[in-house]
N, C-alpha and C positions, 0 to 999 in steps of 0.2 A: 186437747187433753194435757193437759199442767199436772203431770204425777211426780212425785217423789216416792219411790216407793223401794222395800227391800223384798230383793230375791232370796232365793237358797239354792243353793249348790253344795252337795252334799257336806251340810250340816256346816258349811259356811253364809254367811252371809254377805252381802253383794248391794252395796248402795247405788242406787240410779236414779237417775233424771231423765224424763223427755222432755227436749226443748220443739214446742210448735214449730216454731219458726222454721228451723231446720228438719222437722219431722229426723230427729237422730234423740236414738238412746246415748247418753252418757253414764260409762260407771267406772266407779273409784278404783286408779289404779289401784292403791293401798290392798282392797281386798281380795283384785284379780291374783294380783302376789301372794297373797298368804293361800290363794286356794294353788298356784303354779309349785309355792317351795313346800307346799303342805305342812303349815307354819300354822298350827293356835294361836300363839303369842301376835297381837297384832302390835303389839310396840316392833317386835323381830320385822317382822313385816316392813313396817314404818323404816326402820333402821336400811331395811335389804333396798329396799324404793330408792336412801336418801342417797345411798354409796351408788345405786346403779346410776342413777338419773347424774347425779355428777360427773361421772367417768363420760356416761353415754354424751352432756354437753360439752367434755374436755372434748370426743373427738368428733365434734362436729355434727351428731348427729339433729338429725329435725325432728324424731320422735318425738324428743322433750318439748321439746319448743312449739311441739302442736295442741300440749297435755292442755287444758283448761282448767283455769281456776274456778272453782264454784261454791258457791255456800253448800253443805250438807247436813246431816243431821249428827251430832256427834253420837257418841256411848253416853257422853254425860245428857245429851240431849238440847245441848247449844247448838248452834248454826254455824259451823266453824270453815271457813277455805278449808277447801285439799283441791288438788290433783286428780282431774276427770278427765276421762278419756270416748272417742268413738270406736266402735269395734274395730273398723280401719287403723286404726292408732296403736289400739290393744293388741291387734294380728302382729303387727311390727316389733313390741315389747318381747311378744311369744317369739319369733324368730329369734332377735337378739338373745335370748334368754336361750334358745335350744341351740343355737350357736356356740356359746359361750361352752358350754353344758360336752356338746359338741367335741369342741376345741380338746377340754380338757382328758375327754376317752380317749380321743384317736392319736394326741400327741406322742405315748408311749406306743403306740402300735406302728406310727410311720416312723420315729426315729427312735429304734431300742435301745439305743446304745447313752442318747442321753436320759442323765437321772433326773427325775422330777421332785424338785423340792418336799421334804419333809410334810405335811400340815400339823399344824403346832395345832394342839387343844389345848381353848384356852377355859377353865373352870371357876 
């Protein structure tokens, strides 16, 4: 079964690949992200991907470095590389991601007393 085919999740869309070989689904981190940060805009998406997966190779992690590159179909409808993942992979992303998320709630709750940066909006 040689499918490229799009999912939906709710009223997102979701690019995958089954590769025989490995009998394993692969899908676009790109869109797993935009349905995670609940982001329309998939350039934001593309953008959130490109800052995470850097920081995530600064410290070492293997996630990235598991990601695969694949042809897929674009928006414009060229065959373009991205960034495809196993669900094994994608579960790791998801942690990382609820970690982080994580980090940032309970830091004011264990130490009150320090102030957490301002977030500048930027327009």
């Amino acid at each position: 079964m040689n499918d490229n085919t799009l999912a939906i999740f709710e009223n997102y869309k979701i690019h995958r690949h089954y590769d025989d070989q490995n009998e394993t689904w692969y899908f676009l981190v790109i869109d797993i992200l935009q349905i995670l940060i609940q982001q329309p805009d998939y350039q934001v998406a593309r953008n959130y991907w490109k800052v995470l997966k850097n920081r995530l190779k600064k410290e070492g992690s293997e996630t990235v470095t598991k990601c695969n590159r694949l042809k897929m179909v674009a928006e414009d409808g060229k065959m373009r590389l991205t960034d495809a993942a196993d669900p094994e992979i994608l579960l790791r992303l998801l942690l990382n991601y609820q970690q982080e998320k994580l980090q940032k709630v309970s830091m004011p709750l264990v130490c009150p007393k320090i102030k957490m940066p301002a977030r500048r909006v930027v327009r």
